[in-house]
C-alpha positions as CSV (number, residue, x, y, z in Angstrom):
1,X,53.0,-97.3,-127.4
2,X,51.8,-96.1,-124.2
3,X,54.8,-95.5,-121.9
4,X,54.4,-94.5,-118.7
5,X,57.7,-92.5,-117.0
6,X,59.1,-92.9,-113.5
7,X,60.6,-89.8,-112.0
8,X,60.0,-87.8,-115.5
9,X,60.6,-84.2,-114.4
10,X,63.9,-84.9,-113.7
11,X,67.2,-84.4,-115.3
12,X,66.9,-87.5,-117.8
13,X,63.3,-87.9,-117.5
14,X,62.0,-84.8,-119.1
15,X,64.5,-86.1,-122.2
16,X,63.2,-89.1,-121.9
17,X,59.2,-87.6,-122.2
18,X,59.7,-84.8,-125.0
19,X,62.2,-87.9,-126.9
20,X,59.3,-90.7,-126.8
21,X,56.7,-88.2,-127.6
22,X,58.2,-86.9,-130.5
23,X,58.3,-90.6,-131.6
24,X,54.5,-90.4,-132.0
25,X,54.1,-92.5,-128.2
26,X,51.8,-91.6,-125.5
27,X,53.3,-90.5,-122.9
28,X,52.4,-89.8,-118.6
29,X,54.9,-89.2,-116.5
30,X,55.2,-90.8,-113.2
31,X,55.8,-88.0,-110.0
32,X,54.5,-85.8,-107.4
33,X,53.8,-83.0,-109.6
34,X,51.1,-85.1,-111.3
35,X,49.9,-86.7,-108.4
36,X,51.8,-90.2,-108.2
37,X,54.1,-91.5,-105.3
38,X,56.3,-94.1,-106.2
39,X,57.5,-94.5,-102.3
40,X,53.9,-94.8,-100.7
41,X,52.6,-96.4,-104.6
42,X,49.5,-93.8,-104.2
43,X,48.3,-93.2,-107.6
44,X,50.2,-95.7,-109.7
45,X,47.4,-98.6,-110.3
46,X,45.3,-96.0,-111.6
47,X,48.2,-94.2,-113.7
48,X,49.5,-97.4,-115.2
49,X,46.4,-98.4,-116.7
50,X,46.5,-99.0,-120.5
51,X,50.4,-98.5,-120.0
52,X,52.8,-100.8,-122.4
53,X,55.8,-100.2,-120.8
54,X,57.2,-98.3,-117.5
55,X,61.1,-96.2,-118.2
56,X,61.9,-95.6,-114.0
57,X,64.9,-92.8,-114.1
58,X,63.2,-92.0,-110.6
59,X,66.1,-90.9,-107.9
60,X,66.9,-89.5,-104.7
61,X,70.0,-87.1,-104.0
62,X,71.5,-88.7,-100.9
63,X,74.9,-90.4,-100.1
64,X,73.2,-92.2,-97.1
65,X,73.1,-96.0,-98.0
66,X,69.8,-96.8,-95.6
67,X,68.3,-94.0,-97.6
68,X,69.0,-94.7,-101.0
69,X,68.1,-98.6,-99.9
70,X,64.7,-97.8,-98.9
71,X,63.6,-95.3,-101.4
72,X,65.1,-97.5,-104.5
73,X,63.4,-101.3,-102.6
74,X,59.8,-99.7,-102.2
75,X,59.5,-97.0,-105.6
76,X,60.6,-100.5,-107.6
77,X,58.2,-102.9,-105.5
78,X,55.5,-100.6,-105.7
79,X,56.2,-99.9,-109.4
80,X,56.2,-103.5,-110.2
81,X,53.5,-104.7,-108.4
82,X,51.0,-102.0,-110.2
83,X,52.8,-103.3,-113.8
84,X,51.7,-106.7,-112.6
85,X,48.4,-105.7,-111.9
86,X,47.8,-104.0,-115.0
87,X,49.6,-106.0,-117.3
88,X,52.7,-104.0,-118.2
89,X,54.8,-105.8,-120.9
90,X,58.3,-103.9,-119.8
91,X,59.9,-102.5,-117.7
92,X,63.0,-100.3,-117.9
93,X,65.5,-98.7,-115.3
94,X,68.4,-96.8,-115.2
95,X,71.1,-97.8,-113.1
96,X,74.8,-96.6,-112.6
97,X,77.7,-98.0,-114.1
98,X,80.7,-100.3,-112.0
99,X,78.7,-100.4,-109.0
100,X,79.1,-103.7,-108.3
101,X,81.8,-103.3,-106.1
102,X,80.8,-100.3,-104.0
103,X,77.8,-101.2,-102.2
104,X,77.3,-98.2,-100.1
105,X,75.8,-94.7,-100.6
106,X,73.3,-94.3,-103.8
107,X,75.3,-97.4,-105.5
108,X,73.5,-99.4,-102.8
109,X,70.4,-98.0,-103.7
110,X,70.5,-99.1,-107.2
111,X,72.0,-102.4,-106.8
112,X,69.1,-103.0,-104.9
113,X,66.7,-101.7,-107.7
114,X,68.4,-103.8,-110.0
115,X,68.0,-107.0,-107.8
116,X,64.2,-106.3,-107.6
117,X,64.0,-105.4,-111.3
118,X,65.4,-109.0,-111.7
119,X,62.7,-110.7,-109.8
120,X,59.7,-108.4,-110.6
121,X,58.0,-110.9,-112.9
122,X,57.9,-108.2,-115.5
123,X,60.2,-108.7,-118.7
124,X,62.9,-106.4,-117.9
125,X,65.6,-104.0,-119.2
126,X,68.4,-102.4,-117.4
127,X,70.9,-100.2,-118.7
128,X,73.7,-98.3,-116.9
129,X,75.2,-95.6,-117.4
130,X,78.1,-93.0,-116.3
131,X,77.6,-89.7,-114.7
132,X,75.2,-86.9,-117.0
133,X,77.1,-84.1,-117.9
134,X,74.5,-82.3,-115.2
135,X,76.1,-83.5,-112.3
136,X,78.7,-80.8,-112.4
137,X,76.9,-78.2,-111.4
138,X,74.5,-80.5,-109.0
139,X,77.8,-81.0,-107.3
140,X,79.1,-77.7,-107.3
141,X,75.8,-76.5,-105.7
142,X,75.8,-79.0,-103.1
143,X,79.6,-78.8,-102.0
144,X,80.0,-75.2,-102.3
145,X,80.7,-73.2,-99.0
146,X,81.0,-69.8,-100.1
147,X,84.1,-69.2,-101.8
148,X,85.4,-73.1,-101.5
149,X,83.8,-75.8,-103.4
150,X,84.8,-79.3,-102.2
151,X,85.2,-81.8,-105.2
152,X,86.0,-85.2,-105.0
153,X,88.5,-87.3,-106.1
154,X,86.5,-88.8,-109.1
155,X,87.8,-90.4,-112.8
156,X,84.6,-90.6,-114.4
157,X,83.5,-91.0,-118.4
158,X,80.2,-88.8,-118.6
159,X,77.6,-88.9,-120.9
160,X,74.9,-86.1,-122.2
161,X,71.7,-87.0,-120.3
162,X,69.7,-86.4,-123.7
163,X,71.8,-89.4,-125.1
164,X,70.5,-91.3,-122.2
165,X,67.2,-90.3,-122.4
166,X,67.6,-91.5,-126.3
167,X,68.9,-94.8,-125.5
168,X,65.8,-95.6,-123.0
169,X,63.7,-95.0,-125.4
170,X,65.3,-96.8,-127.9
171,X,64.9,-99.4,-125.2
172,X,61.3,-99.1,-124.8
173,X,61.1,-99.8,-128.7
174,X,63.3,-102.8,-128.8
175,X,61.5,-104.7,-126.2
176,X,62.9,-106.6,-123.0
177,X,66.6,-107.4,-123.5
178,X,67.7,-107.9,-119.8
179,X,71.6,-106.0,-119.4
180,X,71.9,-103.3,-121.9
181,X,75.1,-101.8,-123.0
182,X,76.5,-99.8,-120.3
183,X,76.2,-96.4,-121.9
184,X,79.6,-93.6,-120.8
185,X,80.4,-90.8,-122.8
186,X,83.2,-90.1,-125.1
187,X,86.4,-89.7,-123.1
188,X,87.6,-90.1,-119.5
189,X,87.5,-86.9,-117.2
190,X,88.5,-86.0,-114.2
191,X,85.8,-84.4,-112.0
192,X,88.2,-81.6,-110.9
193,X,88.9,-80.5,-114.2
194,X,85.1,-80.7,-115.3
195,X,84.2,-78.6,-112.3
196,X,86.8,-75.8,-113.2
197,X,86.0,-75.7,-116.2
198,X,82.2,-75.2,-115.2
199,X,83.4,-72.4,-113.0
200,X,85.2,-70.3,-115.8
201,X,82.2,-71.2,-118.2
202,X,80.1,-69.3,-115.8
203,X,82.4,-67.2,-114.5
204,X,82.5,-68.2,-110.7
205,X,85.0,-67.6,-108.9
206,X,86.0,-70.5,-106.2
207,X,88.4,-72.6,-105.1
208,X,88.4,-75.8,-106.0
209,X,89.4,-78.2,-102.6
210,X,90.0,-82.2,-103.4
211,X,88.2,-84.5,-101.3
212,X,89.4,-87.9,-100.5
213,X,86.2,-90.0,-99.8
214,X,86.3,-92.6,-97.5
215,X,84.9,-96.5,-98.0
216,X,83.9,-98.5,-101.1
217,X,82.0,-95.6,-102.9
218,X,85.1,-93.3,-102.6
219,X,88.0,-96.0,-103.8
220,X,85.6,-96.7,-106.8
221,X,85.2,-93.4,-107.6
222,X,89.3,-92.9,-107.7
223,X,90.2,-96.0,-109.2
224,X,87.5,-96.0,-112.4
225,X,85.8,-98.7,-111.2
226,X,83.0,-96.4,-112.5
227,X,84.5,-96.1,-116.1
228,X,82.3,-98.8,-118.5
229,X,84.6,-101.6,-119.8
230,X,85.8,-101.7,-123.1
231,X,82.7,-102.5,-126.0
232,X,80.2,-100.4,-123.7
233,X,78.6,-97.9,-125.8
234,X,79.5,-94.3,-126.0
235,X,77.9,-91.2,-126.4
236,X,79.2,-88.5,-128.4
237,X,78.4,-84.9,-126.5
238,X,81.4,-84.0,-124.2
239,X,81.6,-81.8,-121.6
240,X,82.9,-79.2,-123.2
241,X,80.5,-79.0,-126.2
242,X,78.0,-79.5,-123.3
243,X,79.2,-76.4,-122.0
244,X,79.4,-74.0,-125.3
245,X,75.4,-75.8,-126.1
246,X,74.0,-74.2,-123.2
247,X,74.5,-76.2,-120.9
248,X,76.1,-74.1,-118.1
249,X,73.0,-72.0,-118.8
């Protein structure tokens, strides 16, 4: 199968390239580093050429909801609209789980991707799934100020982004199946308690200061709402054995 991948440099989508390749598919991957932009759609019609099915794990780190709106309602238009033209016969994105009740910030963003996803006119899979064990240290990086590092109050459930990546492609092979299986990762965290435990992986000393965010995205992020309901499916890695793997590497 030829599969073409949307935002594949990234933190799933370089899984989700070196997974499907090893399966024996042909594989391109969708970005700027090869000369694609999903927001502008320059270079996709000639990229998607041939292509059987599109994977889009394409993102943007913001917490603005405009922001995340746009980038999410034109990289999908422009994705599907090239799939159209060129006879794609899937297409499958990766979306967040719980976020149907808070519609702000990057949840925004991908409720509108799923809504356009929806109504593409390509067959279609979607699955969601729970933080990667990767966005501990993204968030440490971004909320550090020298010795502080502000974490938010978060209960979340995450998942190895390789088991991710696995799943999508297990999705490719399947064929369109609308919802997936929200996809979480073996046992409830708190993000606190991942974040210190990052720091004394790696030997950093800082001090951790809890963050009360405000509006939709912050009461789901304290309540669970971002936990997958019972039957989901659930990885196995947790972020512990993430850790002693190599992952605070």
């Amino acid at each position: 199968m030829r599969i073409a991948v949307a935002g594949g440099t990234g933190t799933v989508g370089r899984h989700v390239v070196a997974i499907a390749r090893e399966r024996g598919h042909q594989v391109v991957s969708l970005s700027r580093a090869e000369g694609v932009d999903l927001v502008s759609g320059s270079g996709l019609d000639q990229t998607l050429q041939g292509v059987e099915t599109v994977i889009d794990v394409s993102g943007i780190p913001t917490l603005s909801t405009k922001k995340a709106v746009d980038f999410f309602t034109n990289a999908t238009q422009n994705l599907l609209v090239a799939e159209n033209q060129n006879g794609v016969k899937h297409h499958i994105a990766l979306s967040i789980a719980g976020i149907d009740n808070a519609n702000s910030g990057l949840y925004a963003g991908k409720l509108a991707q799923e809504d356009e996803v929806r109504h593409g006119g390509v067959p279609w899979t979607i699955l969601r799934s729970t933080q990667f064990h990767e966005f501990v240290p993204m968030s440490l990086k971004a909320a550090s100020v020298g010795p502080l590092v502000f974490v938010p109050e978060m209960r979340t459930q995450p998942v190895a982004a390789q088991e991710v990546a696995t799943a999508l492609v297990d999705a490719a092979e399947a064929g369109p199946k609308g919802r997936a299986p929200d996809l979480g990762g073996p046992r409830p965290e708190q993000l606190k308690a991942l974040v210190s435990a990052y720091l004394a992986k790696t030997r950093q000393k800082k001090l951790i200061i809890p963050l009360r965010l405000p509006g939709p995205m912050g009461k789901a992020m304290r309540n669970g709402a971002l936990i997958p309901v019972p039957g989901s499916a659930v990885g196995r890695q947790t972020f512990l054995e993430w850790l002693d793997a190599g992952g605070a590497a």
